[in-house]
C-alpha positions as CSV (number, residue, x, y, z in Angstrom):
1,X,48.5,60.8,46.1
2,X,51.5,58.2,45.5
3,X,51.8,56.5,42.5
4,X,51.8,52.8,43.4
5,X,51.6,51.0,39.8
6,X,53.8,51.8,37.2
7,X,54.2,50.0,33.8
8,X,58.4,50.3,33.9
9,X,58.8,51.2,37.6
10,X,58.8,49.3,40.9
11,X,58.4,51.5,43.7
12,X,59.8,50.1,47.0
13,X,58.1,50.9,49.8
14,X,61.0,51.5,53.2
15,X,59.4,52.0,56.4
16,X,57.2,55.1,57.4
17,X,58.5,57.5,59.3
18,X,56.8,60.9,60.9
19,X,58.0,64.4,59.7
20,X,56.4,67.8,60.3
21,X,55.1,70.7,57.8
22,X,54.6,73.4,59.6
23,X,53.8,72.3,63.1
24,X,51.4,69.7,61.4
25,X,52.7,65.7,61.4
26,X,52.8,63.9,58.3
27,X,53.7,60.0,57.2
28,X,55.9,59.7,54.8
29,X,58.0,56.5,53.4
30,X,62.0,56.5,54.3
31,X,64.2,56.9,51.0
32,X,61.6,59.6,49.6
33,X,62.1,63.3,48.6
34,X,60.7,65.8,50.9
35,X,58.8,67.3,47.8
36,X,57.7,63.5,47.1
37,X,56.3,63.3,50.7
38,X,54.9,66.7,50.5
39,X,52.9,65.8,47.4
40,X,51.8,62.7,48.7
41,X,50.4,64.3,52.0
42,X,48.4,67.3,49.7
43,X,50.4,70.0,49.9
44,X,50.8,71.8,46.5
45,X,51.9,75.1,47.7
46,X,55.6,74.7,48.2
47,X,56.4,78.6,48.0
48,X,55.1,82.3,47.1
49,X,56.8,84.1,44.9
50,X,58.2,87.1,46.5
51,X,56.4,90.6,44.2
52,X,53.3,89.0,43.4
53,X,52.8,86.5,46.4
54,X,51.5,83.6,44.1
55,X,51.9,80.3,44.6
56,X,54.4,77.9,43.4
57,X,54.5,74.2,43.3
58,X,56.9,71.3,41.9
59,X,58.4,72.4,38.8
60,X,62.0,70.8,37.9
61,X,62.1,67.6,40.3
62,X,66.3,67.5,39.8
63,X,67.7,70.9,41.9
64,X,67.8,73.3,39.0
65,X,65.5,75.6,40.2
66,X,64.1,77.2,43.2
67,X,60.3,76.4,43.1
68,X,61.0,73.5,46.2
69,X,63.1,76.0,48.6
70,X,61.9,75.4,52.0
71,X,63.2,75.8,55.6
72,X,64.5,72.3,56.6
73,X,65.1,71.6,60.5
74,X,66.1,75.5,60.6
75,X,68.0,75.8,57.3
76,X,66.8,78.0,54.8
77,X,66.9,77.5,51.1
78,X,66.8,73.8,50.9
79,X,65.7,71.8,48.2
80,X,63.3,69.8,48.9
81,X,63.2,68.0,45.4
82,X,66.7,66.3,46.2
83,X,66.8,65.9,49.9
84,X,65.1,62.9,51.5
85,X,62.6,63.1,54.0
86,X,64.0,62.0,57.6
87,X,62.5,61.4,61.2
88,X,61.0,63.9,63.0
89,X,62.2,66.1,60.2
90,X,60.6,69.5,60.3
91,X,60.3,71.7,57.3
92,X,58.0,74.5,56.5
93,X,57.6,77.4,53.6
94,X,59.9,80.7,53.5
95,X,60.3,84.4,52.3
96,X,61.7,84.1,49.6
């Protein structure tokens, strides 16, 4: 689910690296977003919101919202639209 041809961009392409999303290993390419590696491996679900429990994706892409918070290596509220994927990297969804 990457984009690999653009008309304007050129997408470089750094080495893969593993992370994990929720126990469960995933590729991803260094450099990326976690929500950009997340996208990429399927996942579309990024959170639930907290009275209704319905899910919420991607929405803003630049850290002005809160539709990407996700536990990162044991830190909650992290936003994975700005913060780059790294090795052995483990994130998962949270109460929010």
């Amino acid at each position: 689910m990457r984009l690999t041809q653009h008309p304007i961009i050129q997408f470089k392409r750094d080495k893969k690296i593993k992370f994990y999303f929720e126990g469960q290993e995933f590729l991803a390419y260094e450099g990326e977003t976690v929500a950009a590696a997340l996208i990429a491996s399927g996942i579309k679900v990024f959170r639930y919101s907290r009275r209704h429990k319905r899910p919420r994706g991607f929405f803003c892409a630049i850290g002005k919202c809160s539709s990407c918070l996700m536990e990162i290596d044991g830190i909650p509220n992290q936003m994975t639209c700005i913060r780059l994927v790294k090795e052995g990297m483990q994130v998962k969804r949270q109460e929010i």
